[in-house]
MOPAC internal coordinates of N, CA, C and O (Angstrom, degrees):
PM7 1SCF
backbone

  N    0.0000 0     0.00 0     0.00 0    0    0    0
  C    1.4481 1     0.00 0     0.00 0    1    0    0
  C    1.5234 1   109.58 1     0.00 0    2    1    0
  O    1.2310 1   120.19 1   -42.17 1    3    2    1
  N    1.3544 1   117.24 1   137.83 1    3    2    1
  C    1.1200 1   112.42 1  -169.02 1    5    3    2
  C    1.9159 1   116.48 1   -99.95 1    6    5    3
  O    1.2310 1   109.00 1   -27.63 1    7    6    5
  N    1.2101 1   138.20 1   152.37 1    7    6    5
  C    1.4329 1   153.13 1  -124.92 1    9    7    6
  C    1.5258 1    85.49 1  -110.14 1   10    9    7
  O    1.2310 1   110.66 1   -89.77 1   11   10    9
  N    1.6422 1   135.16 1    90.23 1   11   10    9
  C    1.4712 1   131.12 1   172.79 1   13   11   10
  C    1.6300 1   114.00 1   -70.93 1   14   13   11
  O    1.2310 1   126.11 1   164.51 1   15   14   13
  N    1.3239 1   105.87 1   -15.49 1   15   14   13
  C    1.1616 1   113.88 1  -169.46 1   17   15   14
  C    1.6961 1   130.29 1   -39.58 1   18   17   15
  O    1.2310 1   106.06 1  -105.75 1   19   18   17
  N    1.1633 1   143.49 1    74.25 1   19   18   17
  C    1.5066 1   130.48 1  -147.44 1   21   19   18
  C    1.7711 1    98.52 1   -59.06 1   22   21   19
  O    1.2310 1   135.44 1   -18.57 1   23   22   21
  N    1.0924 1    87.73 1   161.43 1   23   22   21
  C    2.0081 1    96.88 1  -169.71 1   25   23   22
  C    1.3146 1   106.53 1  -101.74 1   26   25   23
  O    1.2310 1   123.99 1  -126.40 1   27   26   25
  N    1.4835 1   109.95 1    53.60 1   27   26   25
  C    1.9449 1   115.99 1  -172.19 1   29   27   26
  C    1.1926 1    91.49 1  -147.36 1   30   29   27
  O    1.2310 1   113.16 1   -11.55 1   31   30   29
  N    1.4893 1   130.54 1   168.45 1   31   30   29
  C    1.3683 1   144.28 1   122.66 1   33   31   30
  C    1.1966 1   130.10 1   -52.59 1   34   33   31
  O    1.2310 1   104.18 1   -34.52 1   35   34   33
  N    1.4339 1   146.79 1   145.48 1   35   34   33
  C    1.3748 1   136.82 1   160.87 1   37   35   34
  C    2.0836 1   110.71 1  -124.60 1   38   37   35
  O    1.2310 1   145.37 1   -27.88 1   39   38   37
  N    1.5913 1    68.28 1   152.12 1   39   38   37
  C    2.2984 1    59.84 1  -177.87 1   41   39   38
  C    1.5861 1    77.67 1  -147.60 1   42   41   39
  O    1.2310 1   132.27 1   -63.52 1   43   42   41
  N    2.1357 1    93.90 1   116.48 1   43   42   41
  C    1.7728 1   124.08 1  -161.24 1   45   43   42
  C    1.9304 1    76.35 1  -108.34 1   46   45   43
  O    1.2310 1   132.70 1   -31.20 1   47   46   45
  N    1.3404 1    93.08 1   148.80 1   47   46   45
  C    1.5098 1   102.39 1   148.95 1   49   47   46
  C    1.6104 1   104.84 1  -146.79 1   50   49   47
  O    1.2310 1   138.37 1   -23.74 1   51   50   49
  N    1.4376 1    81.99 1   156.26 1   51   50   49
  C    2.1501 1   111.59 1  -149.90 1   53   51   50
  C    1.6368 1    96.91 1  -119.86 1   54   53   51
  O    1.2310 1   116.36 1   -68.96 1   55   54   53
  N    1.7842 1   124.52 1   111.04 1   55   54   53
  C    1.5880 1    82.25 1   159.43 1   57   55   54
  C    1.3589 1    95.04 1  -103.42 1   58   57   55
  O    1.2310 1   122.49 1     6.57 1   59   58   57
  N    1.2712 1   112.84 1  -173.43 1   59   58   57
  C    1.3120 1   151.94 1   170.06 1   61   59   58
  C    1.4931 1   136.50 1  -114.28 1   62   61   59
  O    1.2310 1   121.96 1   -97.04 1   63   62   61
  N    1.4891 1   113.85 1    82.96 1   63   62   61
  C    1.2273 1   120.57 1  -141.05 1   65   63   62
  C    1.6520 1    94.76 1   -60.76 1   66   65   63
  O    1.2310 1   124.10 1     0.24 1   67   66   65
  N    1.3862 1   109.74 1  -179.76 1   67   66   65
  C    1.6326 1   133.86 1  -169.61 1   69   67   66
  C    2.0467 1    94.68 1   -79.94 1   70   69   67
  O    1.2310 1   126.57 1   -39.98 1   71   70   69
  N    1.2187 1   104.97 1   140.02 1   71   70   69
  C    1.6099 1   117.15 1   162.13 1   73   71   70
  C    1.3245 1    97.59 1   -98.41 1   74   73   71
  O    1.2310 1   131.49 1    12.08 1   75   74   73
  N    1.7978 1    95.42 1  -167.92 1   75   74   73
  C    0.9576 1   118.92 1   171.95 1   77   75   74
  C    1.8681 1   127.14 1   -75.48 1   78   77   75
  O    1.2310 1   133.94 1   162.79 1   79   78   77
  N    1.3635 1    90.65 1   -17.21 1   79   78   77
  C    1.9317 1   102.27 1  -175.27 1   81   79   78
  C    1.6215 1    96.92 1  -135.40 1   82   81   79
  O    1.2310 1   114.96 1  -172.15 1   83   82   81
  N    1.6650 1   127.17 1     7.85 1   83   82   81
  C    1.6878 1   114.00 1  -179.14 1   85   83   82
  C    1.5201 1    88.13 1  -140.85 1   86   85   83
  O    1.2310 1   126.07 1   -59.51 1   87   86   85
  N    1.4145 1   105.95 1   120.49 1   87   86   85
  C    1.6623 1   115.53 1   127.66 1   89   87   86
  C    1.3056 1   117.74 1    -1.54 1   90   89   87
  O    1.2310 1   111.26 1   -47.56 1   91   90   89
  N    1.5707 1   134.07 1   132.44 1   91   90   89
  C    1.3034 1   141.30 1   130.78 1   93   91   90
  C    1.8227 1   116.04 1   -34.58 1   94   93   91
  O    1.2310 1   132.43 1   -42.13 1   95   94   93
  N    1.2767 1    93.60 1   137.87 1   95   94   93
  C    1.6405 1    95.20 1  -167.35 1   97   95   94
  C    1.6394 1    95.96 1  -148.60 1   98   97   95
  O    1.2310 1   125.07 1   -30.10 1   99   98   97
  N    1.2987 1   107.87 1   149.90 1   99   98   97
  C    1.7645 1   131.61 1  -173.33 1  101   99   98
  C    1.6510 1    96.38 1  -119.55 1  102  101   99
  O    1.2310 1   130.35 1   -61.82 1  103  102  101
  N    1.7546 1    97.64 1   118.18 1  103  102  101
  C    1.5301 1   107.56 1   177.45 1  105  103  102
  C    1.3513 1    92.75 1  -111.50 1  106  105  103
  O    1.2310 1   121.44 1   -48.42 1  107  106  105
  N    1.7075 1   114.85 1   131.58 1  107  106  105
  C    1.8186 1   117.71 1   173.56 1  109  107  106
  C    1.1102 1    86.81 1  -125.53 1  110  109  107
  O    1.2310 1   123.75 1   -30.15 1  111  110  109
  N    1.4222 1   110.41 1   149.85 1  111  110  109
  C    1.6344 1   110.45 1   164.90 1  113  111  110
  C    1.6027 1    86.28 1  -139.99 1  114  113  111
  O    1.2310 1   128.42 1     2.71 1  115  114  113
  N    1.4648 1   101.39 1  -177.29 1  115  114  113
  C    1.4700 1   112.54 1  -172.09 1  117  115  114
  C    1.9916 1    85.98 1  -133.87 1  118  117  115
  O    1.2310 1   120.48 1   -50.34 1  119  118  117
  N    1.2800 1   116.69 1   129.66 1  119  118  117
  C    1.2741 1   117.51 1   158.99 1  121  119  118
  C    1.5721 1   112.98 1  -101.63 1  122  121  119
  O    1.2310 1   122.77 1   -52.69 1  123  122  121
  N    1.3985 1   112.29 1   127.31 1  123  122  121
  C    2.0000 1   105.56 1   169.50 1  125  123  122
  C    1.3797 1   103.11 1   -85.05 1  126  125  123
  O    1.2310 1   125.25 1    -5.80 1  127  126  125
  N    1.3704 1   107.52 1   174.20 1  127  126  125
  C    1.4928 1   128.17 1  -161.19 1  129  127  126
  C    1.9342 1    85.75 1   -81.38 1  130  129  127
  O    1.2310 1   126.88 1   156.01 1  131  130  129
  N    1.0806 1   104.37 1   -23.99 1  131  130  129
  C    1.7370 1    95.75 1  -179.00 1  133  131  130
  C    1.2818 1   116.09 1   -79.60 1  134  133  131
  O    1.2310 1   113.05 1   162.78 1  135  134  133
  N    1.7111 1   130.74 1   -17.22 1  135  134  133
  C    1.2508 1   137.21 1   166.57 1  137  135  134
  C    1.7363 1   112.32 1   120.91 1  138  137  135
  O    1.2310 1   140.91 1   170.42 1  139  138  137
  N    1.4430 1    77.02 1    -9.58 1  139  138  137
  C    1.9782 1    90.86 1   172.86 1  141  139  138
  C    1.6090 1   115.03 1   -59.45 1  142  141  139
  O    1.2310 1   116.96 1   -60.05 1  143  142  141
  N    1.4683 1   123.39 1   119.95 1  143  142  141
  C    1.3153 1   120.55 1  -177.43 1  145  143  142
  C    1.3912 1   104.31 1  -128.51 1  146  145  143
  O    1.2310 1   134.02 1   -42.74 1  147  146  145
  N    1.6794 1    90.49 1   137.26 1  147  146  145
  C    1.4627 1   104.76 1  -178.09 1  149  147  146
  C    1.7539 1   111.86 1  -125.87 1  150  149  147
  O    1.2310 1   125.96 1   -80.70 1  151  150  149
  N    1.2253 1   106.15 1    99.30 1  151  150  149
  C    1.6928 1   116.32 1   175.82 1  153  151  150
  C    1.1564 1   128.52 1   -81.42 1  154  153  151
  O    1.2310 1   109.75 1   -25.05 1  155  154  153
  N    1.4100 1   136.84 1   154.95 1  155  154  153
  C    1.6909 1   138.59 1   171.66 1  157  155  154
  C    1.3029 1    97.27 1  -147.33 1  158  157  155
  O    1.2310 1   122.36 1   -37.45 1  159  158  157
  N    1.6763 1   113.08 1   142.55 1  159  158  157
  C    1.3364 1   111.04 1   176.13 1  161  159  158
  C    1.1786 1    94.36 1  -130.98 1  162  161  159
  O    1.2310 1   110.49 1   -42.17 1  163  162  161
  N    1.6696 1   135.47 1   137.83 1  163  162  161
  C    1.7632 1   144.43 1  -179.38 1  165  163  162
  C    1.5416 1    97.61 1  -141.09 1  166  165  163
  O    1.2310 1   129.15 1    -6.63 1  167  166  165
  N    1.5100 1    99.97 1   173.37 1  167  166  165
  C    1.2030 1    95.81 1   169.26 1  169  167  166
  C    1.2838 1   119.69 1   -87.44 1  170  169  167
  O    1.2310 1   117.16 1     1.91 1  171  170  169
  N    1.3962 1   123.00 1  -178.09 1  171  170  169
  C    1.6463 1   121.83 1  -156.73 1  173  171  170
  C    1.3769 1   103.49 1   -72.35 1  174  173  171
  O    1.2310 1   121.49 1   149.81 1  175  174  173
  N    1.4703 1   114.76 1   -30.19 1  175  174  173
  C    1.4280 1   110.47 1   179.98 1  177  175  174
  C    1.5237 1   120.02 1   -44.96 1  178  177  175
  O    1.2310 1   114.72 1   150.93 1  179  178  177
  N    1.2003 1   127.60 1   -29.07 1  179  178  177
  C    1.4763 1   148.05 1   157.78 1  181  179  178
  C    1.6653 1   139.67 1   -86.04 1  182  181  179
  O    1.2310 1   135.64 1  -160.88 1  183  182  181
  N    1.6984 1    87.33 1    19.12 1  183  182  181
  C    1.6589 1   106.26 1   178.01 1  185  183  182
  C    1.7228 1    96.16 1   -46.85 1  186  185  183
  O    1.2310 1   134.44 1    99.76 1  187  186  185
  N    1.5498 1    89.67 1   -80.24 1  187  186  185
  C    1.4538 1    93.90 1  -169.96 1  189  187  186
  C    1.6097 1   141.74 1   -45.03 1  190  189  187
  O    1.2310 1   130.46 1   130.18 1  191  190  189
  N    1.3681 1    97.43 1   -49.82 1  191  190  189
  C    1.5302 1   105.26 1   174.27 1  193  191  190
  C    1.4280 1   107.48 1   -54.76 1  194  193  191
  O    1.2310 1   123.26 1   149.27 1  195  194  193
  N    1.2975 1   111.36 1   -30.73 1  195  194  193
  C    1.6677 1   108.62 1  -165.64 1  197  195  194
  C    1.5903 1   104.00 1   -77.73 1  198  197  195
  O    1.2310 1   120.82 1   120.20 1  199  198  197
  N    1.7448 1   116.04 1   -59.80 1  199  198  197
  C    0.9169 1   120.14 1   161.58 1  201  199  198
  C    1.9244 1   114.36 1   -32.91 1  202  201  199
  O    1.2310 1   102.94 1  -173.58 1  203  202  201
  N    0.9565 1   148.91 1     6.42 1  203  202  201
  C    1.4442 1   150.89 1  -179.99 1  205  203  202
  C    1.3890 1   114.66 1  -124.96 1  206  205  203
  O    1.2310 1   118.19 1   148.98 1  207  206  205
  N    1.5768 1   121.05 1   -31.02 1  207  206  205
  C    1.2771 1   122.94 1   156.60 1  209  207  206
  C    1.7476 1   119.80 1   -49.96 1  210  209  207
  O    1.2310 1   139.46 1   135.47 1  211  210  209
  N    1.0683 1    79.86 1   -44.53 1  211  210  209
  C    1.6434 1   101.11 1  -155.79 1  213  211  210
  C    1.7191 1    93.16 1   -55.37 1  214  213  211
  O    1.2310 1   129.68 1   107.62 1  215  214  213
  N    1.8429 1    98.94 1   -72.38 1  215  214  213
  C    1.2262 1   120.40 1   167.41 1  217  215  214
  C    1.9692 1   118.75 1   -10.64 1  218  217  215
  O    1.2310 1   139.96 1   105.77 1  219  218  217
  N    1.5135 1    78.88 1   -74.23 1  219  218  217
  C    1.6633 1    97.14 1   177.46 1  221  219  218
  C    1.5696 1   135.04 1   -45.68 1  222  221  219
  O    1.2310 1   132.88 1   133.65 1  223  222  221
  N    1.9499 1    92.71 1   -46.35 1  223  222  221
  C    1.2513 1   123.87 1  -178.99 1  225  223  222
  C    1.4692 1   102.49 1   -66.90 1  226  225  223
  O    1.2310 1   109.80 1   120.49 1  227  226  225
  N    1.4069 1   136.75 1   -59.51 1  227  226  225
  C    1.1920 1   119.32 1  -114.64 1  229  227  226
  C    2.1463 1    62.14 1  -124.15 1  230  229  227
  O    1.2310 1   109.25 1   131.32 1  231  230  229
  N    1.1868 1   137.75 1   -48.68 1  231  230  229
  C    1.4574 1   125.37 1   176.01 1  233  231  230
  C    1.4025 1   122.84 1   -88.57 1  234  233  231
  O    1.2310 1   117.71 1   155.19 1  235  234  233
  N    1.0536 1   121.96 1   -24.81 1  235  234  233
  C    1.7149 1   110.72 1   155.87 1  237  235  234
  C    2.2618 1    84.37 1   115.24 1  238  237  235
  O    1.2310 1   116.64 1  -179.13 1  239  238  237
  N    1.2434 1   124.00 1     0.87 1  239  238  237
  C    1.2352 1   140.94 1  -173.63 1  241  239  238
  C    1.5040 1   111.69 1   -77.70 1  242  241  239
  O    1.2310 1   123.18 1   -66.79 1  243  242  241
  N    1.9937 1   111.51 1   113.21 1  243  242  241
  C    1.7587 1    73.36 1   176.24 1  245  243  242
  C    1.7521 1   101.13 1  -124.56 1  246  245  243
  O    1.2310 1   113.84 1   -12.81 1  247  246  245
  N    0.9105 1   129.27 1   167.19 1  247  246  245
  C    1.7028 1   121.23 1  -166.50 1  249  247  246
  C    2.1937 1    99.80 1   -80.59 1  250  249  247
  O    1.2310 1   134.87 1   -16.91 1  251  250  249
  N    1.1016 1    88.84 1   163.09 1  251  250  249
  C    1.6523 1    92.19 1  -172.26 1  253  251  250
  C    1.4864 1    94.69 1  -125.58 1  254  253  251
  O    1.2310 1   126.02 1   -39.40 1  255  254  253
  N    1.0719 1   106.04 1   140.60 1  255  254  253
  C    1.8001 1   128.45 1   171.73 1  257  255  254
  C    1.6247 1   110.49 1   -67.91 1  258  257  255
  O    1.2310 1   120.10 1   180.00 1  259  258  257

């Protein structure tokens, strides 16, 4: 059987629109090339900053002004 696995990391972000009783919320996770996944879900107000941790954290990348 052959190994589909792509030989990268990816870091997806998901939102999750608003109900009737929950807040809108932003799910990012970071996947490693080994299959290890690491998720956080906040509300959207924290798309970005979070999305930049992640970024930073998990690639060593940091955004410039």
């Amino acid at each position: 059987m052959c190994d589909t696995t792509p030989p990268f990391s990816v870091v997806t972000v998901c939102v999750h629109p608003a109900g009737v009783s929950s807040p809108a919320t932003v799910e990012i996770s970071h996947t490693a090339a080994s299959g290890w996944r690491d998720t956080i879900t906040r509300p959207v107000d924290f798309a970005v900053p979070l999305f930049w941790r992640f970024v930073t954290t998990k690639f060593g990348l940091t955004p410039t002004p």
